[in-house]
C-alpha positions as CSV (number, residue, x, y, z in Angstrom):
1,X,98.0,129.0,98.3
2,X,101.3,128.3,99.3
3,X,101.4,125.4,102.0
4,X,104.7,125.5,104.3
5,X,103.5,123.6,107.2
6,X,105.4,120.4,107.7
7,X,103.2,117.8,106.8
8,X,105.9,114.8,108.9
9,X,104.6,115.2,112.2
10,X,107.9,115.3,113.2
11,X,108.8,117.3,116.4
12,X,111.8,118.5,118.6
13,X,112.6,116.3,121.7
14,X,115.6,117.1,124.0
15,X,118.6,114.9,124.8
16,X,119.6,115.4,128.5
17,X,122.7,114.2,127.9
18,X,123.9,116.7,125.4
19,X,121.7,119.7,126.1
20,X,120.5,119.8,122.1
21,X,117.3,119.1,121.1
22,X,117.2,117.4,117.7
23,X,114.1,116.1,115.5
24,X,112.1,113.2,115.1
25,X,112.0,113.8,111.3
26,X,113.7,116.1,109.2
27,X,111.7,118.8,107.5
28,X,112.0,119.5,103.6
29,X,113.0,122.7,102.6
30,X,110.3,124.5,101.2
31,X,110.4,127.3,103.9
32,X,114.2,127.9,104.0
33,X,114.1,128.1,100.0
34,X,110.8,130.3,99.6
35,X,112.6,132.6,102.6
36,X,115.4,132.2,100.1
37,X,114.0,134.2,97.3
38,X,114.9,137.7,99.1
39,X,117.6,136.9,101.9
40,X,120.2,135.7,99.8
41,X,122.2,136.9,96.7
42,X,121.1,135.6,93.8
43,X,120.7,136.2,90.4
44,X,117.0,135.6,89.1
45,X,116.9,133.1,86.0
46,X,113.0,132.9,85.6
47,X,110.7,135.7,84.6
48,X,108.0,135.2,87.1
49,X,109.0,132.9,90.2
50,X,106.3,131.3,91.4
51,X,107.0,131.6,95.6
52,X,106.8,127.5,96.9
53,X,108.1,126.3,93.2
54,X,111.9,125.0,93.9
55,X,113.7,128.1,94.5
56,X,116.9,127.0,92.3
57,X,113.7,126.9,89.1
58,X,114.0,130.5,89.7
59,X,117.0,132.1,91.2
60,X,120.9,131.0,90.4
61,X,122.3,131.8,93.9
62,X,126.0,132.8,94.5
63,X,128.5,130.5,95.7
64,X,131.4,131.3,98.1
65,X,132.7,133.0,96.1
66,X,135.8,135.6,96.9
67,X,134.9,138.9,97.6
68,X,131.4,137.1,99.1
69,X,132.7,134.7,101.2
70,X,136.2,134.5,103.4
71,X,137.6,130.9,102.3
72,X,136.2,129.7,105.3
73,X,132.6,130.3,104.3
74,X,132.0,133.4,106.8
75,X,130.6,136.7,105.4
76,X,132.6,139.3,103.5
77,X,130.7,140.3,100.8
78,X,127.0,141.7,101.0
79,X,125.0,138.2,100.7
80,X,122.4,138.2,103.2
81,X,121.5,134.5,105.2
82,X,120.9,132.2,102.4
83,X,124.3,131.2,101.4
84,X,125.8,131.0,105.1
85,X,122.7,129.1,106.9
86,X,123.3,126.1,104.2
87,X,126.6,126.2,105.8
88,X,125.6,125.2,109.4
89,X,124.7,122.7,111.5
90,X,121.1,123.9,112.1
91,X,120.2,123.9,108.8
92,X,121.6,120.2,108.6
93,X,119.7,119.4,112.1
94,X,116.3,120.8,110.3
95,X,116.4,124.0,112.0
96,X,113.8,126.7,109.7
97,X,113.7,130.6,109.7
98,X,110.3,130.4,111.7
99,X,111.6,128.6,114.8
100,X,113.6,131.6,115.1
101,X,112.0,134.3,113.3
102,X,108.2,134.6,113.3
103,X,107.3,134.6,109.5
104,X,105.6,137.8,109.0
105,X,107.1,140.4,111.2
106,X,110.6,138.6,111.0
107,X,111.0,139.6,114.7
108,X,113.1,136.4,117.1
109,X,110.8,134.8,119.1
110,X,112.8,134.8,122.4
111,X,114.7,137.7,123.7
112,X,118.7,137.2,124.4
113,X,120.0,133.9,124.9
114,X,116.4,132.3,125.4
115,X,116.3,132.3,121.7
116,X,119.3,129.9,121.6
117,X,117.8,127.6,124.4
118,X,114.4,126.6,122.7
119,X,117.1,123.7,121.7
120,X,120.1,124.2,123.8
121,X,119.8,123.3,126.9
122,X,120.5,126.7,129.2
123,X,121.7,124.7,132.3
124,X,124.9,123.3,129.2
125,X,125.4,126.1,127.5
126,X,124.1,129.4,129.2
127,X,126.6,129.3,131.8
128,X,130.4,130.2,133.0
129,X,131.5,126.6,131.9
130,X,130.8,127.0,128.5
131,X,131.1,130.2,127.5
132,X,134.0,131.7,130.0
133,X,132.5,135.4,130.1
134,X,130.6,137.1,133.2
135,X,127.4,136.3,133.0
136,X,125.0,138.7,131.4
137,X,128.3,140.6,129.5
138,X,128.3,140.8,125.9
139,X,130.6,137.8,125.6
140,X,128.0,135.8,127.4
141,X,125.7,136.0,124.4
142,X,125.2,133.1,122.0
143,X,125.1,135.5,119.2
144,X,127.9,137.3,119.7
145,X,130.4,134.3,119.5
146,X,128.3,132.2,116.9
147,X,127.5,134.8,114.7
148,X,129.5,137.5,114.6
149,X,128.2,140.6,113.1
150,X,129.8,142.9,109.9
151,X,128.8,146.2,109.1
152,X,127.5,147.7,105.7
153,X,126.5,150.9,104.3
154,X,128.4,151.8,107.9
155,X,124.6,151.6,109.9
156,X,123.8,148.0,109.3
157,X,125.2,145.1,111.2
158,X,124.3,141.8,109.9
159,X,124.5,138.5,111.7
160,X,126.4,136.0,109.7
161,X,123.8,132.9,109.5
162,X,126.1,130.1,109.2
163,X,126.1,129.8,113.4
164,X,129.4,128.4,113.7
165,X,132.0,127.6,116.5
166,X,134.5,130.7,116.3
167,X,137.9,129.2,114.8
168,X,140.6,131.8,115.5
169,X,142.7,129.0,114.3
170,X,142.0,129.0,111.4
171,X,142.7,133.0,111.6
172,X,146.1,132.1,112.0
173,X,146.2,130.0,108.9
174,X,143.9,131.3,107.1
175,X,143.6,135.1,107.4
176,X,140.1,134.7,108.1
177,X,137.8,136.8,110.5
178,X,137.1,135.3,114.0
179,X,134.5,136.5,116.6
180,X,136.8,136.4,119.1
181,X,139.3,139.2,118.2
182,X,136.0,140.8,116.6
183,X,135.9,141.9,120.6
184,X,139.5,141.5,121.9
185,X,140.5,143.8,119.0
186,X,143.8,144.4,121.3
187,X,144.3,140.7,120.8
188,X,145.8,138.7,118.5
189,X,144.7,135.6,116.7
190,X,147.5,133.5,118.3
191,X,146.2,134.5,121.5
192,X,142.5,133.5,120.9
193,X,143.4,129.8,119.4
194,X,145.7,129.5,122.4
195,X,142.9,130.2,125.2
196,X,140.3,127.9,123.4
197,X,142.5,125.4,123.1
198,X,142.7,125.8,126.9
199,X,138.9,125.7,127.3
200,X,137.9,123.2,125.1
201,X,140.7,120.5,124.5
202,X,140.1,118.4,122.0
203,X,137.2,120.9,120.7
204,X,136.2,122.0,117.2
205,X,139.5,123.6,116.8
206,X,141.6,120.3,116.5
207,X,139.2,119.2,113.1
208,X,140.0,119.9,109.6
209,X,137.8,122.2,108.3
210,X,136.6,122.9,104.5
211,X,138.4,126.4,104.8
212,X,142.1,124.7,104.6
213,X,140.8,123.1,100.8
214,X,138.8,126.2,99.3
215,X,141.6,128.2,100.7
216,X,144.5,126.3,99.1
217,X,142.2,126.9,95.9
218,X,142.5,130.7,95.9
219,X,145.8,130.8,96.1
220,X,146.9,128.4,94.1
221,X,148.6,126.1,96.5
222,X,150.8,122.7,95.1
223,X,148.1,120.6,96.6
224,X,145.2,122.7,95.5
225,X,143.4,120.1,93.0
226,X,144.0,117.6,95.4
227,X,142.6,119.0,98.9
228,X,139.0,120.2,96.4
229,X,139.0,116.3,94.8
230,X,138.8,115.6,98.9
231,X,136.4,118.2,99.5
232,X,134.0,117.4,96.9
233,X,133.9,114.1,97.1
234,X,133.1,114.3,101.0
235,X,129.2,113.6,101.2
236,X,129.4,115.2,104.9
237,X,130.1,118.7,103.8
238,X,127.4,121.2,103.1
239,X,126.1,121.1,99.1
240,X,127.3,124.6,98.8
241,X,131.3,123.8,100.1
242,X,131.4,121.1,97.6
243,X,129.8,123.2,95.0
244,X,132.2,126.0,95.8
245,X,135.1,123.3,95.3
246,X,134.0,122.5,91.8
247,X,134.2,126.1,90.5
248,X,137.9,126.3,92.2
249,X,139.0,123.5,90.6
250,X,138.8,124.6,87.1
251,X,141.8,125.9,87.3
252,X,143.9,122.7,88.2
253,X,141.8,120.1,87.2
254,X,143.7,117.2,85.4
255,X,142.8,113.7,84.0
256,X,143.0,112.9,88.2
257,X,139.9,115.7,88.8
258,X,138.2,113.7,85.9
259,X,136.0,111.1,88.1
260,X,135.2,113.7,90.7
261,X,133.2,115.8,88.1
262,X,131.7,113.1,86.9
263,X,130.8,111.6,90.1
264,X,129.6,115.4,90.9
265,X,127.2,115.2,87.5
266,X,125.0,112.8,89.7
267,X,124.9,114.0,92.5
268,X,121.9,114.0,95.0
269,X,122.4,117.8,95.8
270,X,121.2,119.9,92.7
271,X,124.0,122.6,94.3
272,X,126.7,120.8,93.5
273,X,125.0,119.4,89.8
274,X,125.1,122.7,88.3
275,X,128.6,123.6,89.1
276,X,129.8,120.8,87.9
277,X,130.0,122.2,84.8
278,X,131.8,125.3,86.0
279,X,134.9,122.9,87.0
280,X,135.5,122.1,83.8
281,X,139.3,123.9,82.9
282,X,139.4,125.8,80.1
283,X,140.5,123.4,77.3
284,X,138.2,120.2,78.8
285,X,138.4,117.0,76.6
286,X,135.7,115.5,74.7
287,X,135.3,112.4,77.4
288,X,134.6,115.1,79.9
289,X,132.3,117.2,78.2
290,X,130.3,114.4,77.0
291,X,129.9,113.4,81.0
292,X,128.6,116.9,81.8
293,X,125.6,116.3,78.8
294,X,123.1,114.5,81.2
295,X,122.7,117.6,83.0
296,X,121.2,118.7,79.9
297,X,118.1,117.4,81.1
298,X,118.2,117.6,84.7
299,X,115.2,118.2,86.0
300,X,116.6,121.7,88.0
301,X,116.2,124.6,86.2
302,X,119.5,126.1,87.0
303,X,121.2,123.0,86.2
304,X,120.2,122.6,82.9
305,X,121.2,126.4,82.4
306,X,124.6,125.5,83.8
307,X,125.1,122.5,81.3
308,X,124.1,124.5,78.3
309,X,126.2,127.5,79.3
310,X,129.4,125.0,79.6
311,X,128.8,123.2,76.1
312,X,127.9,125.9,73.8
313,X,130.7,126.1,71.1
314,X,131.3,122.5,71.3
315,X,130.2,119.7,68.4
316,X,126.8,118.7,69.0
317,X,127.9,115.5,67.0
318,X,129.8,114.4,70.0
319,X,126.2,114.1,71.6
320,X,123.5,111.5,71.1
321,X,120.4,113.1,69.3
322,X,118.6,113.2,72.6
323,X,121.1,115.4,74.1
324,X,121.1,117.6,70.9
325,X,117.4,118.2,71.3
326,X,117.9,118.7,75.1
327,X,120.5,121.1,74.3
328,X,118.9,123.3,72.0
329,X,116.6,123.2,74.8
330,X,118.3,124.4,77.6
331,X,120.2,126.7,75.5
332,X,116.6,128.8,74.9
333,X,116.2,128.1,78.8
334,X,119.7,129.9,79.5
335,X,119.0,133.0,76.9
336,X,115.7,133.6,78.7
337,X,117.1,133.4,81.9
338,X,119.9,136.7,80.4
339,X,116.8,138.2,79.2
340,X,115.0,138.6,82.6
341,X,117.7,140.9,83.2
342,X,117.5,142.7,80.0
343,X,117.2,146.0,81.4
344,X,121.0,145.5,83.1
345,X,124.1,145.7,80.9
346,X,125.3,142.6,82.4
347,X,122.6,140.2,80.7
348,X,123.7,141.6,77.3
349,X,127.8,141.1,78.0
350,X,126.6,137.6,79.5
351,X,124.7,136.8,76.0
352,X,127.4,138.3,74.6
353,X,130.1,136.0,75.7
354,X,127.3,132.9,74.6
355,X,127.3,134.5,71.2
356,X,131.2,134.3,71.6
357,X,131.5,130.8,72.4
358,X,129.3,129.9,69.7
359,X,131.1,131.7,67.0
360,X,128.7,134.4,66.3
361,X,130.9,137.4,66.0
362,X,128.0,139.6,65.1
363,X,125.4,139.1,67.4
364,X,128.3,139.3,70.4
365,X,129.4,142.4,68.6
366,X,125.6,143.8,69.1
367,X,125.0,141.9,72.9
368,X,128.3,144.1,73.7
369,X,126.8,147.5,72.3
370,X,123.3,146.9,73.5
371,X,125.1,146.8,76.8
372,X,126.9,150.3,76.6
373,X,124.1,151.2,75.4
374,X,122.2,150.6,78.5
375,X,125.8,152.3,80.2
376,X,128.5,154.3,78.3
377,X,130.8,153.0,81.4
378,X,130.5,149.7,81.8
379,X,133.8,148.6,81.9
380,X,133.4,144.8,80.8
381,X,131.6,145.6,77.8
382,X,134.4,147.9,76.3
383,X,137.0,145.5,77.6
384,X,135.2,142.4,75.6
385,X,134.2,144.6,72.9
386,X,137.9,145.5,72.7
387,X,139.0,141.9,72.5
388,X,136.6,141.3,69.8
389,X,137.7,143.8,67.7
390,X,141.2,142.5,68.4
391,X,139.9,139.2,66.9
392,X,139.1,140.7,63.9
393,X,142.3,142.8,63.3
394,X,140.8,146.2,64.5
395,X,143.5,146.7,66.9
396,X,143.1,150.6,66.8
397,X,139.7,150.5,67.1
398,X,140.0,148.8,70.5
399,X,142.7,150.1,71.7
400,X,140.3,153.1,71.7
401,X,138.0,151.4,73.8
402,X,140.6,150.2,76.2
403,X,141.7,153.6,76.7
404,X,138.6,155.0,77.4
405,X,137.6,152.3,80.0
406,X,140.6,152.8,81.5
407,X,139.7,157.2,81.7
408,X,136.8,154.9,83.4
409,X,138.3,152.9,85.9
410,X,141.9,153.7,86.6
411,X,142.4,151.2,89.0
412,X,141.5,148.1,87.1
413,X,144.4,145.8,86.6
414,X,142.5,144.0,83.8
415,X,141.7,146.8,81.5
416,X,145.3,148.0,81.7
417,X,146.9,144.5,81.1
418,X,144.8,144.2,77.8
419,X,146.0,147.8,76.8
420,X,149.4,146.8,77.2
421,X,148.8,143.5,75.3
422,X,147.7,145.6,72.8
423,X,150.8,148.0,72.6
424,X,153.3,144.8,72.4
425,X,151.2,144.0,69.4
426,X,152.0,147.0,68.1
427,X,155.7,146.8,69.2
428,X,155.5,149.8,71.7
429,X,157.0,148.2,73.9
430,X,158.2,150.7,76.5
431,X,154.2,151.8,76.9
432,X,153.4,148.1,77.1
433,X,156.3,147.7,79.6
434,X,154.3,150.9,82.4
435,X,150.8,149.5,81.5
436,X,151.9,145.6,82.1
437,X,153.8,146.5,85.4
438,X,150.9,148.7,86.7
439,X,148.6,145.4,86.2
440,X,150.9,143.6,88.4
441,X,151.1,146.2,91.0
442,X,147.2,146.4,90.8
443,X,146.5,143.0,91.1
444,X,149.9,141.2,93.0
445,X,148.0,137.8,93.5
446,X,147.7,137.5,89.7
447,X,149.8,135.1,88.2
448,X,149.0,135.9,84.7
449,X,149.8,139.4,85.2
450,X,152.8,138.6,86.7
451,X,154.1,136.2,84.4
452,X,152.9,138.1,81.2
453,X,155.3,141.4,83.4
454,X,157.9,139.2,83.5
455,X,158.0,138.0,80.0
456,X,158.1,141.6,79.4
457,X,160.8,142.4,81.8
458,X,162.9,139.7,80.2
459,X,162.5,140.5,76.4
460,X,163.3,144.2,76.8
461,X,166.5,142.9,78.5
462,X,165.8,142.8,82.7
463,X,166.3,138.6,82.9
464,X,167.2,139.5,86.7
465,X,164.0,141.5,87.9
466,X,161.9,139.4,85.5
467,X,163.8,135.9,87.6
468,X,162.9,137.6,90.6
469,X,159.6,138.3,89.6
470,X,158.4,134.7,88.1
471,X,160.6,133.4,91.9
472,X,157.9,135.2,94.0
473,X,154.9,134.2,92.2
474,X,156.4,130.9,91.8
475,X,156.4,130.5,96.1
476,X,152.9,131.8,95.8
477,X,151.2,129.9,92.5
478,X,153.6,126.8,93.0
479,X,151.2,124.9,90.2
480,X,151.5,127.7,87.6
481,X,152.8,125.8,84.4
482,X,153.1,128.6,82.4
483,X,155.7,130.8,85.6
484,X,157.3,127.7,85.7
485,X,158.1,127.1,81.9
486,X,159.0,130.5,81.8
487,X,161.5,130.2,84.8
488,X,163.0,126.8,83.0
489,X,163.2,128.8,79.8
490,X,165.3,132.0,81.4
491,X,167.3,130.2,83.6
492,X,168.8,128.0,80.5
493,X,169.3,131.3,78.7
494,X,171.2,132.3,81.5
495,X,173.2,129.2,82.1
496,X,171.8,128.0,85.0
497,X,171.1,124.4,84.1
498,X,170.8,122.9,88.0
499,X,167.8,125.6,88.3
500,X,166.0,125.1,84.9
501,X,166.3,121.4,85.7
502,X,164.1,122.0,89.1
503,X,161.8,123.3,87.7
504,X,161.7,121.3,84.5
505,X,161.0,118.4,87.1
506,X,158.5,120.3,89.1
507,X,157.0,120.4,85.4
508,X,157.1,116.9,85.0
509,X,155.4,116.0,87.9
510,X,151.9,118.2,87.6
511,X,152.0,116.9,83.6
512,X,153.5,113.1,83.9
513,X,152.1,111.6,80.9
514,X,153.9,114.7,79.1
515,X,156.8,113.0,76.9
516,X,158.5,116.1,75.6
517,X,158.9,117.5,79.8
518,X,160.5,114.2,80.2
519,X,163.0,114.7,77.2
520,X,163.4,118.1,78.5
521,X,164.5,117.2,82.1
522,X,167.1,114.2,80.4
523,X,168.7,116.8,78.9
524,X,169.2,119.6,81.5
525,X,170.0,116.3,83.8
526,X,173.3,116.1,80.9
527,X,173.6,120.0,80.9
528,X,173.7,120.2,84.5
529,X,176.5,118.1,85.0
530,X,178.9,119.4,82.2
C-alpha cells in the first residue's frame, strides 16, 4: 500500500489581508513525485519503479532544456506538468495535484475561476481590479493568463503548470511566449509590458527573473558564466532553474565557476546534485573532478548515475579506495539504467559513448551497431560510428556512413559538418567548402560551425567573407575563444594590428592567468603603433 495522506496535520488558513491562503505546515512530496512518474518527461533509469519510492530512484527527468523549455522556463517542447509545476510558487507554497485534481478521475475540483479561489480570495482577485477584462470574458479567467495553453498533435491544448504571472517583458527581451499576446495576437509585446506596467506599477514585471541568466547561457552572452554562478548559487530559485544553470555552464566555466559546482555537489536539492556533474567543461581539472566524487555515493539514485557518467575515463588513482569501490558501483548502476531501455537504439549509442570514454573501442564499436541494428536510420549511431572509424584511420569507411545518414536526414547540420571534416581530411576541399557552408546555414546559431566555415573560407583564399563571418558570430558568441583567436589570427595576416590587438585583449581577459595571451597583446600593442 502506498500511503500519500499527509501525516503533518497541517492545513490551509486564509490571510485577509492578502487574499492567499497559505499552510500551517508544508507537505513532503510524495504525491507530486509519484504523480510525477507519468506527467512529466522523463527518462526511466530503474527496471521496475516501485510507485511511493523517491521518484528521482527511478526516473532521470528532463531539465529546461532548449527545444523543452523557452529560457524562461515556460513550455515549448512536449513535457507534460512535472518540470513546469517545480517552477511555481504553488508548488513552493505546498500546493499538491489533488487540491486541484481529484486523484483518480483527474477531473478539477471547482469549475472556472472557483478552482483558483479555494486559496485566492475571489473578492482580491476575481474582479475588474485585478484582472482588467469584463467580467465573465475569456480574459477574466485565472487560467487563461496564468497558464497559458500550447497546442500538440494540433487537437491537444495543454496548460503550462508552472502558474506564473504573464511577463511580456520579458518577451521583449527575451523572445519568449507571453499569455497576453497569446490573445491580442494583433498586439505586440511592447504593447503588453507597457499596459501592465500601467496596471500594476511596481509588479512582478520590474524583478529580475531567472530567464535573463539561462537566457544569456544559450546564447552565449559575454556575461553568460557569470549571470548562471548568480543563478545557481541563489537558494531562492526553484531546484530545477539552478539545475538547469549547471548544465549551461559547461560551456564557460572557468577556475571562477570552480566553487559553485562544488558548493552545488552538496547541495540540499538532489536536482541540482546530479547536474553538477553535467557543468563540468569539457577538459575539467583533476581538483574539480575529485569534488564531483562524493556524489558517488549519494544516496539518490540518479545522482550517483550522474557522477559515474561524468568520471568514467578518468584515473581512478586520483580517488580514495572508497570512491573507487563506489564507483565501480555506480558505474553498474548507470549501465543498468541504459539497459532498461535496451529495446531503443538510444540506450546502446548512450552505452556506447560510456564505452568511448572509457577507451573501449570495441564494445562502443558493437553498442553503435546493436543500435542500427535496432534502426538502419538512426542518425546518431552512424554519425558516432563514423567518428569512431575516423579514430582508427577508416576514413572511407565512415565517410560511407556519413553519407548515408545524410540520404537520411538532409537537413541535419551536424551530419554534414562531419562529412565535410572528413573531405578536408582528404584535401577535397571545394566539397568540404558546400558541405561546411550548408552546416552553417542549417544551424546559424552554431559557433563551431561557423568558425570551422570560416577557417575554411579563409584557407581556400576568401579572408574577407571568412572576417565577416567570424564578426557576426563574434556579436553573437562574444566568449567564443576559438572565433576570437581565429579573428586575432586573420586580421594580423591581413595587417590590421589595431583589430587583432582587440581582440587579443578581449582574449586576455576571459583567460587572465594565460602568459602567452599576454605576450601576444605586448606585441600587437608594438605592431599597432609602427
Amino acid at each position: 500500500t502506498i500511503w500519500l495522506k499527509p501525516t503533518d496535520n497541517g492545513h490551509w488558513e486564509m490571510n485577509p489581508e492578502t487574499g492567499i491562503a497559505r499552510r500551517t505546515e508544508q507537505l513532503a512530496s510524495a504525491e507530486v513525485e509519484a504523480c510525477a512518474a507519468c506527467h512529466s518527461r522523463r527518462k526511466v533509469i530503474a527496471k521496475d519503479p516501485v510507485p511511493g519510492e523517491p521518484y528521482l530512484d527511478g526516473y532521470l527527468p528532463a531539465l529546461l532544456e532548449p527545444g523543452l523549455y523557452h529560457a524562461d522556463g515556460q513550455i515549448d517542447g512536449e513535457v507534460y506538468e512535472y518540470g513546469s509545476f517545480l517552477q511555481s510558487r504553488m508548488y513552493h507554497a505546498g500546493v499538491t495535484c489533488s487540491d486541484c485534481h481529484d486523484p483518480h478521475s483527474t477531473k478539477l475540483r471547482a469549475d472556472g475561476n472557483a478552482l483558483c479561489g479555494q486559496c485566492h480570495l475571489p473578492a482580491k482577485f476575481d474582479v475588474t481590479e485585478h484582472h482588467h477584462h469584463q467580467p465573465g470574458s475569456a480574459g477574466a479567467q485565472c487560467v487563461n493568463c496564468h497558464m497559458p495553453t500550447k497546442t500538440y498533435m494540433i487537437v491537444d491544448a495543454r496548460r503550462d503548470h508552472s502558474i506564473r504571472v504573464p511577463r511580456p517583458d520579458l518577451s521583449v527581451a527575451l523572445g519568449t511566449p507571453n499569455a497576453c499576446t497569446q490573445c491580442h495576437a494583433e498586439s505586440s509585446a511592447g504593447w503588453a509590458a507597457q499596459t501592465l506596467a500601467g496596471w500594476y506599477p511596481g509588479g512582478r514585471q520590474t524583478t529580475p527573473h531567472y530567464g535573463t541568466a539561462l537566457h544569456a547561457g544559450r546564447i552565449g552572452a559575454a556575461d553568460a558564466e557569470q549571470q548562471l554562478d548568480r543563478l545557481i548559487l541563489d537558494r531562492s530559485q526553484p531546484a530545477i532553474v539552478r539545475a538547469s544553470g549547471l548544465v549551461g555552464l559547461a560551456p564557460y566555466a572557468s577556475s571562477a565557476s570552480e566553487p559553485v559546482i562544488k558548493a552545488a555537489v552538496a547541495d540540499a536539492e538532489p536536482l541540482v546534485r546530479l547536474a553538477a556533474p553535467r557543468a563540468l567543461p569539457a577538459s575539467a581539472p583533476p581538483a574539480i573532478l575529485q569534488a564531483i566524487a562524493p556524489l558517488l555515493s549519494d544516496p539518490v539514485r540518479t545522482v550517483r548515475i550522474e557522477a559515474a557518467r561524468a568520471l568514467a575515463g578518468t584515473d581512478l588513482l586520483a580517488l580514495t579506495p572508497q570512491q573507487q569501490t563506489a564507483f565501480i558501483k555506480a558505474t553498474a548502476e548507470l549501465v543498468a539504467a541504459e539497459k532498461v531501455d535496451a529495446d531503443r537504439p538510444e540506450a546502446h549509442l548512450n552505452l556506447g559513448l560510456l564505452d568511448l570514454r572509457r577507451r573501449e573501442l570495441p564494445e562502443a564499436e558493437k553498442e553503435y551497431r546493436t543500435a542500427l541494428r535496432l534502426d538502419p536510420n538512426f542518425v546518431p549511431a552512424l554519425v558516432n560510428l563514423a567518428d569512431l572509424d575516423r579514430a582508427r584511420g577508416m576514413d572511407a569507411q565512415g565517410e560511407e556512413l556519413l553519407k548515408h545518414a545524410m540520404a537520411i536526414e538532409p537537413g541535419n547540420a551536424g551530419v554534414r559538418y562531419a562529412l565535410g571534416l572528413s573531405l578536408v581530411r582528404r584535401h577535397d576541399y571545394q566539397g568540404a567548402l558546400d558541405l561546411l557552408r550548408r552546416a552553417h546555414e542549417l544551424a546559424p546559431e552554431n559557433a563551431r560551425y561557423a568558425y570551422v566555415y570560416a577557417v575554411a573560407l579563409n584557407s581556400t583564399g576568401a579572408p574577407a567573407d571568412a572576417l565577416a563571418l567570424l564578426e557576426r558570430t563574434h556579436q553573437q558568441h562574444p566568449t567564443d575563444r576559438n572565433v576570437l583567436t581565429v579573428l586575432v589570427s586573420i586580421e594580423q595576416d591581413q595587417g590590421d594590428f589595431a583589430k587583432a590587438l582587440r581582440y587579443a585583449r578581449e582574449l586576455v581577459a576571459l583567460n587572465p592567468g594565460d602568459a602567452r595571451l599576454r605576450a601576444l597583446v605586448s606585441d600587437l600593442e608594438k605592431k599597432a603603433v609602427q
